[in-house]
Every structure is written in C-alpha cells, then in structure tokens.
TIMAR-544081 format. One line per 4 residues: number of its first residue (from 1); their letters; for each residue x, y, z of N, C-alpha, C, O. Coordinates in nm, 4 decimals, always signed. Atoms other than C-alpha are relative to their C-alpha. Layout:
NUM	a	X/Y/Z/X/Y/Z/X/Y/Z/X/Y/Z; ...
//
This chain:
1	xxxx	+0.0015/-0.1258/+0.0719/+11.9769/+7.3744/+11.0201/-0.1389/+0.0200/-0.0614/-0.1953/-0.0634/-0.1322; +0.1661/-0.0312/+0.0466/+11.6216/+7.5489/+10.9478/+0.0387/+0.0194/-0.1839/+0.1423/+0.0431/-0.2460; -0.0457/-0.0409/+0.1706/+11.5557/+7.5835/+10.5526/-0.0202/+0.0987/+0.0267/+0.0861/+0.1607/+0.0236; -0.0013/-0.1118/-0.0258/+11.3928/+7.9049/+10.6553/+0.0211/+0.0436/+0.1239/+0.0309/-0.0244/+0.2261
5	xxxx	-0.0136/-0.0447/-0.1481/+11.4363/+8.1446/+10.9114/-0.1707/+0.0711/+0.0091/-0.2519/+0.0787/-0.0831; +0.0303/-0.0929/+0.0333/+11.2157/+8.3632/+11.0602/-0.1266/+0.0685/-0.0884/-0.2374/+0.0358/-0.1309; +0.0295/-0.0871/+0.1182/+11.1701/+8.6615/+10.8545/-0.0497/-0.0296/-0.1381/-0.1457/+0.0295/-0.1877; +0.0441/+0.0165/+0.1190/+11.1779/+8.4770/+10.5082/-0.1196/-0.0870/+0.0058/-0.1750/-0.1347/-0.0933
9	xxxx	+0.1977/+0.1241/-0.0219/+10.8260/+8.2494/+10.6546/-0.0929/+0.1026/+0.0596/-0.2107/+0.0707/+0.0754; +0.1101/-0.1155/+0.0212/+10.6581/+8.5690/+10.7223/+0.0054/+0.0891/-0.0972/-0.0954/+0.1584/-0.1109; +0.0244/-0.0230/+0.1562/+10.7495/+8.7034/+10.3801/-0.0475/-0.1086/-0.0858/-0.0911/-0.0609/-0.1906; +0.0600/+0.1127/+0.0755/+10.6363/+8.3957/+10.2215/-0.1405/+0.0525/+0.0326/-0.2158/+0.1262/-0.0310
13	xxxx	+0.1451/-0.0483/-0.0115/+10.3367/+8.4244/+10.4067/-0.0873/+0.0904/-0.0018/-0.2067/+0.0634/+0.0118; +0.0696/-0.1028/+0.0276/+10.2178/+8.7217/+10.3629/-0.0182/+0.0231/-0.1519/-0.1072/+0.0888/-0.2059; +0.0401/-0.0271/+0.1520/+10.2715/+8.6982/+9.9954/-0.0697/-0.0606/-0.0499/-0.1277/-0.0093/-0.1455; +0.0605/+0.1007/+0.0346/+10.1003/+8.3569/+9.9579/-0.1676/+0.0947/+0.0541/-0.2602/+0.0941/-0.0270
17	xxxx	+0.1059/-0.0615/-0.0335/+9.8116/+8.5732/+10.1585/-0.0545/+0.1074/-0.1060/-0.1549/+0.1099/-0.1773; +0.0538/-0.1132/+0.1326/+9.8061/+8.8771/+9.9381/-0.0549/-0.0143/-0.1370/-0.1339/+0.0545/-0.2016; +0.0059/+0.0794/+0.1189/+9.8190/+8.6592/+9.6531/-0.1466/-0.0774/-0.0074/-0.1808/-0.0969/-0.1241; +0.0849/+0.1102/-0.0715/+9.5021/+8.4279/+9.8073/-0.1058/+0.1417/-0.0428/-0.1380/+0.1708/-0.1580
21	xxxx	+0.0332/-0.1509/-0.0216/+9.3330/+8.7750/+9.8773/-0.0501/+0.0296/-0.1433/-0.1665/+0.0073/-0.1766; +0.0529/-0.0662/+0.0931/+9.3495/+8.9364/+9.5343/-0.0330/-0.0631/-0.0801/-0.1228/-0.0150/-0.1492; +0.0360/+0.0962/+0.0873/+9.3225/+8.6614/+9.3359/-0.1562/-0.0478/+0.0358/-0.2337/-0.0939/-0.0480; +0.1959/+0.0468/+0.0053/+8.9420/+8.5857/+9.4983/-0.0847/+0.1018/-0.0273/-0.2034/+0.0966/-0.0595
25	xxxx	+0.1042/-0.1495/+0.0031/+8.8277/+8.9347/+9.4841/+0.0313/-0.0156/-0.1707/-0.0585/-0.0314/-0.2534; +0.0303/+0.0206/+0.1684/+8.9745/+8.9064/+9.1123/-0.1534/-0.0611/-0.0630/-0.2370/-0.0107/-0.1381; +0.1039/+0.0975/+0.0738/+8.7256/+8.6228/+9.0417/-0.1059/+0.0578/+0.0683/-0.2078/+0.0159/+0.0135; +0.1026/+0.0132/-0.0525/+8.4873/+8.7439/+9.2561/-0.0693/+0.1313/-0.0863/-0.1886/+0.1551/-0.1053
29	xxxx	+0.0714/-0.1797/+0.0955/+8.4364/+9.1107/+9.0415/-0.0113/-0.0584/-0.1875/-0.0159/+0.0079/-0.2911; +0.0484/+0.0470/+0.1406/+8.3760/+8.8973/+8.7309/+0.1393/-0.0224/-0.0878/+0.1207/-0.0160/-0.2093; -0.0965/-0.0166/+0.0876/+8.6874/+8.8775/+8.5789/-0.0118/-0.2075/-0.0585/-0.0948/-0.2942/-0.0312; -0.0261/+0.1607/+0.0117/+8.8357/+8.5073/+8.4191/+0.1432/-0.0261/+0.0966/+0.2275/+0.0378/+0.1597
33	xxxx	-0.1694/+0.0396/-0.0794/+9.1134/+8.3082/+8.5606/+0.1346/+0.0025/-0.0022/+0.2270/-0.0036/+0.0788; -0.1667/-0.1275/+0.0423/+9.3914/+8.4543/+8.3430/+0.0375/+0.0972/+0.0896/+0.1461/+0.1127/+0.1453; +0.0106/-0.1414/-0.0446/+9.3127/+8.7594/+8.4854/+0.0134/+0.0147/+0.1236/+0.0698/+0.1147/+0.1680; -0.0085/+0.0033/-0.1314/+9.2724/+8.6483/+8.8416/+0.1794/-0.0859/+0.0296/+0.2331/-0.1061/+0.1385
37	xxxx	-0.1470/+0.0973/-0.0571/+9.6436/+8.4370/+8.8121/+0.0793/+0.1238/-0.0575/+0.1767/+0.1582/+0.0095; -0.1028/-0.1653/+0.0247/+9.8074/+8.7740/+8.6536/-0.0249/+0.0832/+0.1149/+0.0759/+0.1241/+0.1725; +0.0101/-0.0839/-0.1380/+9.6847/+8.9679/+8.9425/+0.0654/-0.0650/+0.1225/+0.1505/-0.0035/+0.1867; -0.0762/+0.0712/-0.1324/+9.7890/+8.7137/+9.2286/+0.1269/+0.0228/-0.0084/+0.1930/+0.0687/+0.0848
41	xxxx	-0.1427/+0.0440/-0.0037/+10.1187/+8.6529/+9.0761/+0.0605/+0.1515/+0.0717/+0.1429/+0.1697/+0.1614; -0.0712/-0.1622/-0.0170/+10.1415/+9.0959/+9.0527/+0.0370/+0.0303/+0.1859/+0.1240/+0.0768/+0.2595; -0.0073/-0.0575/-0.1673/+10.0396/+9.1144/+9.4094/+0.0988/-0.0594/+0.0881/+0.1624/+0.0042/+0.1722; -0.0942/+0.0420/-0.0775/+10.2473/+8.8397/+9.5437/+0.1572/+0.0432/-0.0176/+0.2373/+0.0414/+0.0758
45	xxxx	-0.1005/-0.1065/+0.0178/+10.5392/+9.0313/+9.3647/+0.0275/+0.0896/+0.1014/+0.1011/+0.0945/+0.2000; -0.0013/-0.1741/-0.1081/+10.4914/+9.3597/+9.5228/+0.0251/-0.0469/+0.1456/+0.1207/-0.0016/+0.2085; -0.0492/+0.0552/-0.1304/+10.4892/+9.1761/+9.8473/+0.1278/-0.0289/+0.0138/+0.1915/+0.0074/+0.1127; -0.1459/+0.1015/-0.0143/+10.8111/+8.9815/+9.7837/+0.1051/+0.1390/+0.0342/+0.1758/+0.1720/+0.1294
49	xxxx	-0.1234/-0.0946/+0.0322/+11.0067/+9.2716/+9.6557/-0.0014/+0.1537/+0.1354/+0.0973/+0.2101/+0.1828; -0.0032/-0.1102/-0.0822/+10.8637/+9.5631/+9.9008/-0.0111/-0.0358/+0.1838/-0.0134/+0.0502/+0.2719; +0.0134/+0.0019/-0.1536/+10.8331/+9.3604/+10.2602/+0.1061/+0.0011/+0.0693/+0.1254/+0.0395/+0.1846; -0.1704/+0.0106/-0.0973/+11.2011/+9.2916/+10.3248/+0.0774/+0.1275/-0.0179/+0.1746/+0.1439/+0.0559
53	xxxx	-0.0643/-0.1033/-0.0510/+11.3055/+9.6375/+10.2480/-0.0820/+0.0844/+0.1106/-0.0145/+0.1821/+0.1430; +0.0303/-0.0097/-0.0853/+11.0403/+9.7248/+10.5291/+0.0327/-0.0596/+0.1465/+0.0139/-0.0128/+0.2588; +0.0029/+0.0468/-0.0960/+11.1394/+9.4688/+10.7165/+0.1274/-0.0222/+0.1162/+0.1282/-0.0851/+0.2220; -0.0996/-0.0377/-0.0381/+11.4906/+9.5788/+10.7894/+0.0418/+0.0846/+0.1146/+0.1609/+0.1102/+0.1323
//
C-alpha cells in the first residue's frame, strides 16, 4: 500500500516548490528570514488549498 498516491506527490510538490521559489526571491529583495518563512509558509498554503480543487 503506497503512503501517497499520485495526485497528493504532485501537490506536495508543487507546494514544497512554490514555497522554495518565494521564499528565495523573499531573501533575495532584502527582506529578513521571518519575513521570507511567513511568505513560504503563505505561498505553500495557497498551493495546498487551491491545487486539488483544480485538480479535480
């Protein structure tokens, strides 16, 4: 029996990406690392919550 299938290892991954993503451009436009781990977490959110009702 797989732990995941699928679908939920290309929602992972894409959120771990988005997350990767905004979190370097965070640091990279000057911000601190608060600021860049509040943004990752936001983005990998938005991913979580908006890819599987796309992905239906």
């Amino acid at each position: 029996m797989p732990l995941f299938d699928v679908r939920s290892l290309v929602a992972l991954t894409l959120a771990l990406l988005a997350a990767a993503v905004v979190g370097g451009l965070t640091l990279a436009a000057g911000a601190g690392w608060p600021t860049a781990l509040l943004a990752a977490g936001g983005a990998g959110w938005v991913v979580l919550t908006g890819l599987p009702l796309l992905m239906r």
